[in-house]
N, CA, C and O atoms as a GROMACS GRO file, in nm:
protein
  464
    1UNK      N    1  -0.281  -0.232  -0.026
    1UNK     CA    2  -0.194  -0.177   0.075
    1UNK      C    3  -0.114  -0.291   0.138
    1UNK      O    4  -0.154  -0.398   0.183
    2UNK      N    5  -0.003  -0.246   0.130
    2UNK     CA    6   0.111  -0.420   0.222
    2UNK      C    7   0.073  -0.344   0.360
    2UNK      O    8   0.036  -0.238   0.410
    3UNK      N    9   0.113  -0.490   0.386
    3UNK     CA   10   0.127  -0.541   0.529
    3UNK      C   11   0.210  -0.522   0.638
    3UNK      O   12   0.323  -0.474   0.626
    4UNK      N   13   0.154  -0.560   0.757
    4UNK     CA   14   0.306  -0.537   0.882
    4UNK      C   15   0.408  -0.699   0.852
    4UNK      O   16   0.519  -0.709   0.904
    5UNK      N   17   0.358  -0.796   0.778
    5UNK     CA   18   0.433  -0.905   0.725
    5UNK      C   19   0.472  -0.895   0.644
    5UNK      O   20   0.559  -0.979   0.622
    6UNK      N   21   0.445  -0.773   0.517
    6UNK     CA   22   0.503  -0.775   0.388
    6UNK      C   23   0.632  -0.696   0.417
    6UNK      O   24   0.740  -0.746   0.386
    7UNK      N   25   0.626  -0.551   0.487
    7UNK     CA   26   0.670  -0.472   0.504
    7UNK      C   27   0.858  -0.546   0.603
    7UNK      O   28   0.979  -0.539   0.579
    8UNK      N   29   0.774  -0.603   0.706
    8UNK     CA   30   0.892  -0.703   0.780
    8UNK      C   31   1.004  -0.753   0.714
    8UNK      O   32   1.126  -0.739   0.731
    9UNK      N   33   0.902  -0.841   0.596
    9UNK     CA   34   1.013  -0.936   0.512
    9UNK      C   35   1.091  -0.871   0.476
    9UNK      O   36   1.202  -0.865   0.530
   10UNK      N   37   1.044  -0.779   0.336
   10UNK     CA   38   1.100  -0.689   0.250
   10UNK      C   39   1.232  -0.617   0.329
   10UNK      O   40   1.342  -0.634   0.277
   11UNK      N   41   1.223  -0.543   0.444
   11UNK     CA   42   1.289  -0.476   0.520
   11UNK      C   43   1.452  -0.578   0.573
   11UNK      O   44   1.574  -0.560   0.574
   12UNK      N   45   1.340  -0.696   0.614
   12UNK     CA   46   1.483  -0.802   0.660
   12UNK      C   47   1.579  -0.874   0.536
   12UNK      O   48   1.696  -0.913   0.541
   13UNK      N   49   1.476  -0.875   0.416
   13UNK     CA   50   1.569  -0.878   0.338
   13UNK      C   51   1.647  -0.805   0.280
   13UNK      O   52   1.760  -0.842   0.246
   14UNK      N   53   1.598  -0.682   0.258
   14UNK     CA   54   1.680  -0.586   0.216
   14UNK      C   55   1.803  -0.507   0.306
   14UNK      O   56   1.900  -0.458   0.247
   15UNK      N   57   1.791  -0.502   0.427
   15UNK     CA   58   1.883  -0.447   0.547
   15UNK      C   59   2.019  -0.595   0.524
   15UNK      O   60   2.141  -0.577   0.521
   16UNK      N   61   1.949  -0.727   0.511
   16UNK     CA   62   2.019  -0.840   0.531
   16UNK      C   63   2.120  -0.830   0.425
   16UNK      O   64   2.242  -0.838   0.441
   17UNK      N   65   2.048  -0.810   0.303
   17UNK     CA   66   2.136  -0.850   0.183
   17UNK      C   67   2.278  -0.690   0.201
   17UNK      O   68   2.400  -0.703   0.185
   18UNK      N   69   2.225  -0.597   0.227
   18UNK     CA   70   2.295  -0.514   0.277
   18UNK      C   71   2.446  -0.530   0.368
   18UNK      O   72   2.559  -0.484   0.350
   19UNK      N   73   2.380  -0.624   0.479
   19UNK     CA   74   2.454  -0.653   0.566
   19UNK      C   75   2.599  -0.738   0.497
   19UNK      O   76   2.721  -0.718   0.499
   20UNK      N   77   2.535  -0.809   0.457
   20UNK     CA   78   2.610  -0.944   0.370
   20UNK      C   79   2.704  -0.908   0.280
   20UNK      O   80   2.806  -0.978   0.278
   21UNK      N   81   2.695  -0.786   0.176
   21UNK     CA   82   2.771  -0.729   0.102
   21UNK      C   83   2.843  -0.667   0.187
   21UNK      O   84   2.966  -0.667   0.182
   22UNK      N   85   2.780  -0.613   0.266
   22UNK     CA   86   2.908  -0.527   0.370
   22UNK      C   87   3.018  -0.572   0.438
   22UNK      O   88   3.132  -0.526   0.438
   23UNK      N   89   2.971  -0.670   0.498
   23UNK     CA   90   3.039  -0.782   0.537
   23UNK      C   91   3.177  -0.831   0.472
   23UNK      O   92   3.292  -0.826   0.515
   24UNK      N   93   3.133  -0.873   0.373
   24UNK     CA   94   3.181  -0.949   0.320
   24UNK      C   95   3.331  -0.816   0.231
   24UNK      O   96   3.452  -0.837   0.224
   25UNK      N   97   3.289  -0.750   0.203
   25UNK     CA   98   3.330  -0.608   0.151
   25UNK      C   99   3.478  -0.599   0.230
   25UNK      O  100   3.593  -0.613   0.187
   26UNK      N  101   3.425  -0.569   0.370
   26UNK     CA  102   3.516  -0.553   0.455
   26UNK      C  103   3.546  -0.669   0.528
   26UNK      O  104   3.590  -0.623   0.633
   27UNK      N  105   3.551  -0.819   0.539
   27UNK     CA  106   3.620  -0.889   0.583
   27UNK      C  107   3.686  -0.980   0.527
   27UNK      O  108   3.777  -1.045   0.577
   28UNK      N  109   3.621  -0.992   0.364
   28UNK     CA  110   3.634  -1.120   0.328
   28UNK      C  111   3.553  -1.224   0.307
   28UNK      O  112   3.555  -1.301   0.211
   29UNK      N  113   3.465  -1.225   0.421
   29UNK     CA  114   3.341  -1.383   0.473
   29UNK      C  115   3.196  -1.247   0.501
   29UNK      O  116   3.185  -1.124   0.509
   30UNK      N  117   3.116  -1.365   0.505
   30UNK     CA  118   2.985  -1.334   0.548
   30UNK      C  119   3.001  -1.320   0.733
   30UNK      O  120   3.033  -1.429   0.780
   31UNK      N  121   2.985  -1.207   0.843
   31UNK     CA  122   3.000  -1.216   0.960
   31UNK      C  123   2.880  -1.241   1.024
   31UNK      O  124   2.812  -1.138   1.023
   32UNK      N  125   2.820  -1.338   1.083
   32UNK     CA  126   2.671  -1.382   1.154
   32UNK      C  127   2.594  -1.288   1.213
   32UNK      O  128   2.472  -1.271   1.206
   33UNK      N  129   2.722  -1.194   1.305
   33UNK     CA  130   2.696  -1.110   1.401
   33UNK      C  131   2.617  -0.976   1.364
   33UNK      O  132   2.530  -0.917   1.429
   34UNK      N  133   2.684  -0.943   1.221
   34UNK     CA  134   2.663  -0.816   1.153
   34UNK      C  135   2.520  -0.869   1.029
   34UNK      O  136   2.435  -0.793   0.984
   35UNK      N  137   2.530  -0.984   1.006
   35UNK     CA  138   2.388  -1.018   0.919
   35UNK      C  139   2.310  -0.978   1.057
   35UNK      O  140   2.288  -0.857   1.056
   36UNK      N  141   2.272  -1.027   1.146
   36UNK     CA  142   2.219  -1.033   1.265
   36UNK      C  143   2.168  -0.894   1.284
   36UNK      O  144   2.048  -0.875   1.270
   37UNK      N  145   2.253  -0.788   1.318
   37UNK     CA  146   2.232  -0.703   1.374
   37UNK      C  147   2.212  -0.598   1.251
   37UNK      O  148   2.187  -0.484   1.291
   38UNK      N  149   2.216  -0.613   1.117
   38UNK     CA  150   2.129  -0.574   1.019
   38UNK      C  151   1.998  -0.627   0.937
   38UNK      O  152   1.932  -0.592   0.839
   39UNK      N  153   2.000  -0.726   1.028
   39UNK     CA  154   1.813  -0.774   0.995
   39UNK      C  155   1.762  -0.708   1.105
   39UNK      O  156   1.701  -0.608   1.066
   40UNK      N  157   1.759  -0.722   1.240
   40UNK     CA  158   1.715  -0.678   1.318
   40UNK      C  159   1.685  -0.511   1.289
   40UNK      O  160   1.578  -0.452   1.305
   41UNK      N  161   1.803  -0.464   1.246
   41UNK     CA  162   1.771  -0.266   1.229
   41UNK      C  163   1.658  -0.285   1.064
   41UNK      O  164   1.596  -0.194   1.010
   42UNK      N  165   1.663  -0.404   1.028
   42UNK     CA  166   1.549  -0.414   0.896
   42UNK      C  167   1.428  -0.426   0.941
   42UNK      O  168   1.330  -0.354   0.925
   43UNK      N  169   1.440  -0.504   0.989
   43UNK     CA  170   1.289  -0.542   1.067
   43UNK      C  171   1.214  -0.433   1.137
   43UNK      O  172   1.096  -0.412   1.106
   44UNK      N  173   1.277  -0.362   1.230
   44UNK     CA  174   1.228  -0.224   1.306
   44UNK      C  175   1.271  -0.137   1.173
   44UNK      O  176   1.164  -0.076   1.173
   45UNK      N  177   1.322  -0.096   1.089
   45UNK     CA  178   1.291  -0.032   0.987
   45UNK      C  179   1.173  -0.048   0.886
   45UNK      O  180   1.109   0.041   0.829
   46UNK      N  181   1.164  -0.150   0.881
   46UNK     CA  182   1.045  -0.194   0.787
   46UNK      C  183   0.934  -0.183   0.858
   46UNK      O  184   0.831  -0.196   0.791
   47UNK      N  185   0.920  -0.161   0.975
   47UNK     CA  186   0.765  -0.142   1.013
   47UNK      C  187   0.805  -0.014   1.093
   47UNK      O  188   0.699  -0.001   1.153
   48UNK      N  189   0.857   0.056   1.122
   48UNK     CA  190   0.864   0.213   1.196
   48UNK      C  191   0.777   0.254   1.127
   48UNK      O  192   0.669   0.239   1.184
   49UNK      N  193   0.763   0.323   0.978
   49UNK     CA  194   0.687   0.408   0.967
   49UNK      C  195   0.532   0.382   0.960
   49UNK      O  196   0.461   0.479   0.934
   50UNK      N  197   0.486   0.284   0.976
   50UNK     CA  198   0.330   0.273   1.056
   50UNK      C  199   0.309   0.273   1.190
   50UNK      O  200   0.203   0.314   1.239
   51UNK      N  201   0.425   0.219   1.271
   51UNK     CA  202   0.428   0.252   1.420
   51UNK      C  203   0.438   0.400   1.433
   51UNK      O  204   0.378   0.439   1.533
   52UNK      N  205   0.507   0.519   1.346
   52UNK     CA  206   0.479   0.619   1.362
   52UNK      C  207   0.393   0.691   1.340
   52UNK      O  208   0.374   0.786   1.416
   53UNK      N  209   0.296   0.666   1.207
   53UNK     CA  210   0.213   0.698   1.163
   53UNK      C  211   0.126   0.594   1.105
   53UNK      O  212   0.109   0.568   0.986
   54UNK      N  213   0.059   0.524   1.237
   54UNK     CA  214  -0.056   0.428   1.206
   54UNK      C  215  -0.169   0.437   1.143
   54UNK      O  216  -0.217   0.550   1.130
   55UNK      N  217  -0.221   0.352   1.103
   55UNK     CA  218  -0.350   0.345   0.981
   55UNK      C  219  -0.467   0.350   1.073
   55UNK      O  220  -0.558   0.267   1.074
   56UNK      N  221  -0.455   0.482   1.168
   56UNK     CA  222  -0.563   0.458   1.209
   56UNK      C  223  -0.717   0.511   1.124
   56UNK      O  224  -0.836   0.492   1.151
   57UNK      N  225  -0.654   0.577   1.023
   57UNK     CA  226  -0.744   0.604   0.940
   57UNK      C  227  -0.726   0.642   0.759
   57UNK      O  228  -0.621   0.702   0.733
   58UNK      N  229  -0.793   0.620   0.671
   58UNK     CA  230  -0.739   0.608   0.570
   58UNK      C  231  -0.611   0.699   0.540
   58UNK      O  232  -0.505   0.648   0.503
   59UNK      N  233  -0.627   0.826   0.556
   59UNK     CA  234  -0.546   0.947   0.539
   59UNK      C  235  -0.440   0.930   0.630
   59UNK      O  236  -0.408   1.020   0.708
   60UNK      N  237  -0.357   0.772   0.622
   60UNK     CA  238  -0.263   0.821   0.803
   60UNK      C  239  -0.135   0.856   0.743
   60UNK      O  240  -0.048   0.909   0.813
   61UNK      N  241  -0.112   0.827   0.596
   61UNK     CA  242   0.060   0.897   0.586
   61UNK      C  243   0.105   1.041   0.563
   61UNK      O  244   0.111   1.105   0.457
   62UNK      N  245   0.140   1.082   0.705
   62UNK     CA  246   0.216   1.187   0.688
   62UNK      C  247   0.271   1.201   0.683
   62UNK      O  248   0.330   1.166   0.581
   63UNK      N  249   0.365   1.304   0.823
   63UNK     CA  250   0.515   1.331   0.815
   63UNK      C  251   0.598   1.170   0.806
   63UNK      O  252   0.702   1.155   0.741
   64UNK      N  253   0.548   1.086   0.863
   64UNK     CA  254   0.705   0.971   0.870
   64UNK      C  255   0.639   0.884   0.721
   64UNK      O  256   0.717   0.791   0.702
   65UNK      N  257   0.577   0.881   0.661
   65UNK     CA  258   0.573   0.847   0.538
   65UNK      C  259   0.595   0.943   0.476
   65UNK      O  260   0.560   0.890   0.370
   66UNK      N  261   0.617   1.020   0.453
   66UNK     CA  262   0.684   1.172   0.356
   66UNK      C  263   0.845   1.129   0.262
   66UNK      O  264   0.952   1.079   0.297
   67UNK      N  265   0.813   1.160   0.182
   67UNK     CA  266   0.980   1.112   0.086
   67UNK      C  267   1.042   1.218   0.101
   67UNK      O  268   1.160   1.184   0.108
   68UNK      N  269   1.032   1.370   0.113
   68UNK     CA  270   1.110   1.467   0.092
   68UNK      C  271   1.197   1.438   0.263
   68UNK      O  272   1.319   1.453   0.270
   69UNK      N  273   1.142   1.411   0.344
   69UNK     CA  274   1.234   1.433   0.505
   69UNK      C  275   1.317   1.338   0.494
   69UNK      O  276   1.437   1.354   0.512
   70UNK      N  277   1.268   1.238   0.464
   70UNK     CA  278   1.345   1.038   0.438
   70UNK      C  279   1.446   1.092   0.298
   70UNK      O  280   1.548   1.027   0.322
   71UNK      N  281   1.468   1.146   0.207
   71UNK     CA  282   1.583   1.141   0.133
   71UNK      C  283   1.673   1.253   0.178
   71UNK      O  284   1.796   1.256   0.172
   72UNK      N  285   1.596   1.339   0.222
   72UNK     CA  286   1.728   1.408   0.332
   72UNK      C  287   1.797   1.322   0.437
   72UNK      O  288   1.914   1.287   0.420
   73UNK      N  289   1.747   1.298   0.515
   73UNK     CA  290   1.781   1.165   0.605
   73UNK      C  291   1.885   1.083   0.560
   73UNK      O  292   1.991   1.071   0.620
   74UNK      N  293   1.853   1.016   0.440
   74UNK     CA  294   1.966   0.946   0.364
   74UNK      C  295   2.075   0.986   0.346
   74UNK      O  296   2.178   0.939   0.394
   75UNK      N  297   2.058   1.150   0.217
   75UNK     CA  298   2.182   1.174   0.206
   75UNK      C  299   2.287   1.237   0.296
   75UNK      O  300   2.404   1.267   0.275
   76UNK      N  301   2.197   1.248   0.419
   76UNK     CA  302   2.297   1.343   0.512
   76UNK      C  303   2.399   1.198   0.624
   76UNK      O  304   2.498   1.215   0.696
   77UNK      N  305   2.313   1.056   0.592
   77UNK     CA  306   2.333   1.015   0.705
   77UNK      C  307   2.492   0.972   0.664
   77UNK      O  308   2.525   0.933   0.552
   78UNK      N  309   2.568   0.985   0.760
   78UNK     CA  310   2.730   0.909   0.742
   78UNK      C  311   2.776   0.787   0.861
   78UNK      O  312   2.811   0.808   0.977
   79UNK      N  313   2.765   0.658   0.794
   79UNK     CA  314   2.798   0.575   0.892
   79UNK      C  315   2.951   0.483   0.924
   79UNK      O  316   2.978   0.404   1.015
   80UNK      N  317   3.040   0.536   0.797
   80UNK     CA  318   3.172   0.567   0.854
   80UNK      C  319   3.220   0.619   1.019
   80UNK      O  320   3.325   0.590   1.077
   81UNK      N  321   3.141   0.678   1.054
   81UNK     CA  322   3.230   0.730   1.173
   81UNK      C  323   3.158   0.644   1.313
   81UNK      O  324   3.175   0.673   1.431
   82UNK      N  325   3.102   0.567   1.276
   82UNK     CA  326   3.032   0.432   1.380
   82UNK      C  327   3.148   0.316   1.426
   82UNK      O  328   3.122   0.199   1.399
   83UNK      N  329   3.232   0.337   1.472
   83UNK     CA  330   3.320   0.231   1.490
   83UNK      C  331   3.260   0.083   1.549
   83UNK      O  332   3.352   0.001   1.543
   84UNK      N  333   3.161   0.035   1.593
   84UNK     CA  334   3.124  -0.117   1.613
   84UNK      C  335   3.033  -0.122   1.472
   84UNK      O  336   2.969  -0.031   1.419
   85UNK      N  337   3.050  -0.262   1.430
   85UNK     CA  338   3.050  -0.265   1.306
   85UNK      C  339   2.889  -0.368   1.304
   85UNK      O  340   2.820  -0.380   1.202
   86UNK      N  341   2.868  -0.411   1.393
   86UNK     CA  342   2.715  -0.444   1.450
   86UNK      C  343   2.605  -0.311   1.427
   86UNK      O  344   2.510  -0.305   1.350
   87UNK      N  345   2.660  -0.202   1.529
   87UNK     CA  346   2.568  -0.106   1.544
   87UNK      C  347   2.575  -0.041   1.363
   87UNK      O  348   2.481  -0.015   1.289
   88UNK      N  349   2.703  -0.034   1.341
   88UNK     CA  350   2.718   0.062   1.177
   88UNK      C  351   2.588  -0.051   1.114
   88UNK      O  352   2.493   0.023   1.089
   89UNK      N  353   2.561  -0.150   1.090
   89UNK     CA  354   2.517  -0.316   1.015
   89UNK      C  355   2.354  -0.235   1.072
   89UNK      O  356   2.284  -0.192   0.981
   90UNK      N  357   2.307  -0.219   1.207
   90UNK     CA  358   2.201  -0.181   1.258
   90UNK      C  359   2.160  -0.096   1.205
   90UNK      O  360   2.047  -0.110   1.160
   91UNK      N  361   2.234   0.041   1.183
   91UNK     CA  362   2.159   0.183   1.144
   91UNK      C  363   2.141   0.201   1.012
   91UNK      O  364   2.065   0.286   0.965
   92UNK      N  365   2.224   0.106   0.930
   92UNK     CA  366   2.189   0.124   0.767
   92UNK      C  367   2.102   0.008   0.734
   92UNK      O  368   2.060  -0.002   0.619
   93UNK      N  369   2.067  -0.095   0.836
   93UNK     CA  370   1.943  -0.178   0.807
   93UNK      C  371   1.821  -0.117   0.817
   93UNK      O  372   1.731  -0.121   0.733
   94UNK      N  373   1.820  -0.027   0.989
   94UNK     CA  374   1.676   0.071   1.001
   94UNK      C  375   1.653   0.150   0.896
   94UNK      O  376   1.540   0.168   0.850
   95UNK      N  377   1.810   0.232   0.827
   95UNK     CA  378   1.730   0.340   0.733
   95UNK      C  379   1.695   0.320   0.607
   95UNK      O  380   1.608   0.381   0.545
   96UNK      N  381   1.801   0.188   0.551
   96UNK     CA  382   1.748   0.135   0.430
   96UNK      C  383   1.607   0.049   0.437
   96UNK      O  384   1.513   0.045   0.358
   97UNK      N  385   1.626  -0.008   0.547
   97UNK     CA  386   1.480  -0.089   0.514
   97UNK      C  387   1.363   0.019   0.553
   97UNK      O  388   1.246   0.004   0.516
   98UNK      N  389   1.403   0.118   0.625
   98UNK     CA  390   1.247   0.283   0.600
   98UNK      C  391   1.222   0.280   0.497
   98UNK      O  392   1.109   0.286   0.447
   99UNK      N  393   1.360   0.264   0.424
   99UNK     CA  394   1.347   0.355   0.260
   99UNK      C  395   1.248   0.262   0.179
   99UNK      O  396   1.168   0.305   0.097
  100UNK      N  397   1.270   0.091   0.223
  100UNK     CA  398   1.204   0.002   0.133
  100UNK      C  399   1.051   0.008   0.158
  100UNK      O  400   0.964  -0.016   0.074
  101UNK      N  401   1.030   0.049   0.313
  101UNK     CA  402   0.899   0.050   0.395
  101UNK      C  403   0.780   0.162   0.254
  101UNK      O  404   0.674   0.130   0.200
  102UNK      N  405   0.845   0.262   0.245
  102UNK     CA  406   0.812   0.329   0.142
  102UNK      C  407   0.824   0.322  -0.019
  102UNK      O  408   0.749   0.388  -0.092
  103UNK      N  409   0.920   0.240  -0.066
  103UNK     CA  410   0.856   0.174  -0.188
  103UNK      C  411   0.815   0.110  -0.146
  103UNK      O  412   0.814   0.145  -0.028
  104UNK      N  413   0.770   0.024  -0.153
  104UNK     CA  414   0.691  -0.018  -0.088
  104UNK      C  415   0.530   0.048  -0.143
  104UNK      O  416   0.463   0.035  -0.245
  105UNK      N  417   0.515   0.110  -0.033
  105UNK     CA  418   0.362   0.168  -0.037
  105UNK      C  419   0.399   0.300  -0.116
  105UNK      O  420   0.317   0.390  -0.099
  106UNK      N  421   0.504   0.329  -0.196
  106UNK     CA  422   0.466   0.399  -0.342
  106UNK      C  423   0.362   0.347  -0.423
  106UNK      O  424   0.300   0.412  -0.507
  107UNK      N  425   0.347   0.223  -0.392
  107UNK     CA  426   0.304   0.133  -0.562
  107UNK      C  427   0.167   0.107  -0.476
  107UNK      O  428   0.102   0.008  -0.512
  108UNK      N  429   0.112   0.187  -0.363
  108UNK     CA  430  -0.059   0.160  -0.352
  108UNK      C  431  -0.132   0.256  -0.394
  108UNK      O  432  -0.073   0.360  -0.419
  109UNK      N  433  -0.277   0.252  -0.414
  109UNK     CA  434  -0.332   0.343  -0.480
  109UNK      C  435  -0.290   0.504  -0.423
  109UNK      O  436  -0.252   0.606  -0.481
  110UNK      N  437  -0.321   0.464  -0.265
  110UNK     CA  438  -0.267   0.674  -0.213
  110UNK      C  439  -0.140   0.687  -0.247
  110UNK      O  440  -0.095   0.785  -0.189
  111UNK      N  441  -0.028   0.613  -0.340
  111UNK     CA  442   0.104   0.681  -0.282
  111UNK      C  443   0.156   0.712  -0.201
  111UNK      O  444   0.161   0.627  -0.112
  112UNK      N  445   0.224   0.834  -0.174
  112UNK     CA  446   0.302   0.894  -0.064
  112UNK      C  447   0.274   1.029  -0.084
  112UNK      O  448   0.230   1.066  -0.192
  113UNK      N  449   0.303   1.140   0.044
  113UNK     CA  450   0.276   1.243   0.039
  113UNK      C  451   0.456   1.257  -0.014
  113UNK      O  452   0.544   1.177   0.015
  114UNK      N  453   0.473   1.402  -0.109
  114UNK     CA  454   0.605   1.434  -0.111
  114UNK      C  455   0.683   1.512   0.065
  114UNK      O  456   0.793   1.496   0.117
  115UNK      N  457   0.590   1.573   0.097
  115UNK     CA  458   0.630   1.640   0.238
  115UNK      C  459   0.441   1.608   0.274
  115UNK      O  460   0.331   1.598   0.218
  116UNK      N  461   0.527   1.601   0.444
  116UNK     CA  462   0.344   1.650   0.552
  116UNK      C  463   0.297   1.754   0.466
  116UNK      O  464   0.191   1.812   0.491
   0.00000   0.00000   0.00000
């Protein structure tokens, strides 16, 4: 089972590298501000779903470890219409790095529930 350190990294890197393409997508350069403020939404992405549903006991993934609610989530989310480009960098770090939070702990022995 990973960790609240494995889960962190994974999350900050993945929200980061995110950030960086985005960035860069739309400006030209790598922007500090927007790496910044998409590690940070990685980091609290990558560990939300045990803060929501803690290990307090073997059986703890439910609803916020669930893949069927989290790929709805995804495809519905639209972050075009976010005009600060920090906060847009923030909300696709939290939800991509959820998404990684859960591969993630696909690949442990319990899996994931498909729904609670």
């Amino acid at each position: 089972m990973a960790r609240f350190g494995t889960h962190a990294t994974v999350g900050v890197l993945v929200s980061g590298g995110i950030a960086v393409y985005d960035s860069h997508r739309e400006k030209g350069e790598i922007d500090f501000e927007i790496l910044l403020a998409g590690s940070a939404g990685g980091f609290l992405g990558g560990i939300l779903p045990d803060l929501l549903d803690p290990a307090s006991d073997p059986n703890h993934r439910k609803f916020f470890h669930a893949i069927l609610p989290t790929a709805i989530t995804l495809m519905k989310s639209d972050f075009a219409g976010i005009e600060d480009p920090r906060a847009r960098a923030f909300l696709k770090g939290l939800l991509w790095s959820y998404v990684s939070h859960l591969i993630v702990d696909l690949g442990s022995p319990k899996g994931l529930p498909l729904v609670c």
